[in-house]
C-alpha positions as CSV (number, residue, x, y, z in Angstrom):
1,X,-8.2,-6.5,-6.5
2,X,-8.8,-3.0,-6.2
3,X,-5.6,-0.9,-5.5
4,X,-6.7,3.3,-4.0
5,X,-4.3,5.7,-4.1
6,X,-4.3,9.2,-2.7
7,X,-1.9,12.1,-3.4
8,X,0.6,10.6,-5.8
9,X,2.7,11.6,-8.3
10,X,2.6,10.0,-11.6
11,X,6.1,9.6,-10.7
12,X,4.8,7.8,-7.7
13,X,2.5,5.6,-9.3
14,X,5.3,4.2,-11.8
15,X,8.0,3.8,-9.4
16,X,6.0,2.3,-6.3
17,X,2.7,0.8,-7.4
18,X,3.0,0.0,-10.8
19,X,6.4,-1.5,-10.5
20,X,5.1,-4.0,-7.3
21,X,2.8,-5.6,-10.3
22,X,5.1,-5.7,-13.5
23,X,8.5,-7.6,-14.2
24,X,10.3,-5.3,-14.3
25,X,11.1,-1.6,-13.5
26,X,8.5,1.1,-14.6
27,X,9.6,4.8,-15.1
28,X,7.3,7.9,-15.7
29,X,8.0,9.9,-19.2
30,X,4.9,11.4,-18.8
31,X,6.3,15.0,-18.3
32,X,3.0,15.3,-15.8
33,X,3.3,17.2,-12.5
34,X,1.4,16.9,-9.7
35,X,-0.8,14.7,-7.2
36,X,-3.9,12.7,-7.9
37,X,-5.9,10.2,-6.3
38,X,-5.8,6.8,-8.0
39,X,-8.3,3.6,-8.2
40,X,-7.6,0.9,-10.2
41,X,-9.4,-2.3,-10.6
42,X,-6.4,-5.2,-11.1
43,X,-7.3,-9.3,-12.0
44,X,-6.0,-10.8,-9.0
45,X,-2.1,-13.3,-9.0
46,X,-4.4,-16.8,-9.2
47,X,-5.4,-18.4,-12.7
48,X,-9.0,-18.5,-12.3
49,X,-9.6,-14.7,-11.6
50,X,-11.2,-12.6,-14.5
51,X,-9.9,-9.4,-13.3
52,X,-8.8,-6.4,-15.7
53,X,-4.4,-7.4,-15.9
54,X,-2.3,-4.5,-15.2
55,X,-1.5,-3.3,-19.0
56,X,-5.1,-3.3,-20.2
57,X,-5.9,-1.2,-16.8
58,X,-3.4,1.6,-16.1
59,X,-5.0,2.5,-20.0
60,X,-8.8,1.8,-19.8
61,X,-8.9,3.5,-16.6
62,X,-6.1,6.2,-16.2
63,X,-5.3,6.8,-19.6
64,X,-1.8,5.7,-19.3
65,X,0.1,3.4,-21.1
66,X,2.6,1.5,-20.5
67,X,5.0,0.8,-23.2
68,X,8.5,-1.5,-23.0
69,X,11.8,0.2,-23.6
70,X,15.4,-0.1,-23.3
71,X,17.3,1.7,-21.1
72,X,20.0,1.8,-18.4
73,X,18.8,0.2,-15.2
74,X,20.9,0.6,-11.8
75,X,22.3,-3.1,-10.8
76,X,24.0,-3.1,-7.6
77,X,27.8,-4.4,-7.7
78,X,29.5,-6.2,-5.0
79,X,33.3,-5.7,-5.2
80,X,34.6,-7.1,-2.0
81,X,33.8,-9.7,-0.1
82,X,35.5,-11.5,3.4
83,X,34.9,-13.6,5.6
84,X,33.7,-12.4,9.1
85,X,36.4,-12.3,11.7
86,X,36.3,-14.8,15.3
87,X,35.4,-12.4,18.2
């Protein structure tokens, strides 16, 4: 699967694109400003593809890498909860 992107952020890339193919959220500490254009080559969801995964391209091909950390993540809290009322 090829995935084109044009006029992004790096801040763009983590939050949108790269976190619709990870497990979890992916945030830019890159420090880098401004847009770019973006092609990356991705192994398809199915078993029997050979495609580049994710990891191994955001670093052959951008020159990013994506490391796991640890950090505070927003969860959304419900705190009240009723039933709806009988128009």
């Amino acid at each position: 699967m090829v995935v084109d992107s044009y006029g992004r952020s790096i801040e763009g890339l983590a939050g949108g694109l790269l976190s619709n193919h990870v497990d979890r959220p992916v945030i830019d500490k890159t420090g880098i400003a401004g847009r770019f254009d973006f092609r990356l080559e991705l192994a398809r969801d199915t078993a029997d593809d050979t495609g580049t995964p994710i990891f191994t391209a955001v670093q052959e091909q951008l020159g990013l890498k994506l490391t796991p950390d640890k950090g505070p993540v927003e969860v959304p809290a419900i705190d009240h909860v009723e039933k709806p009322s009988e128009n």
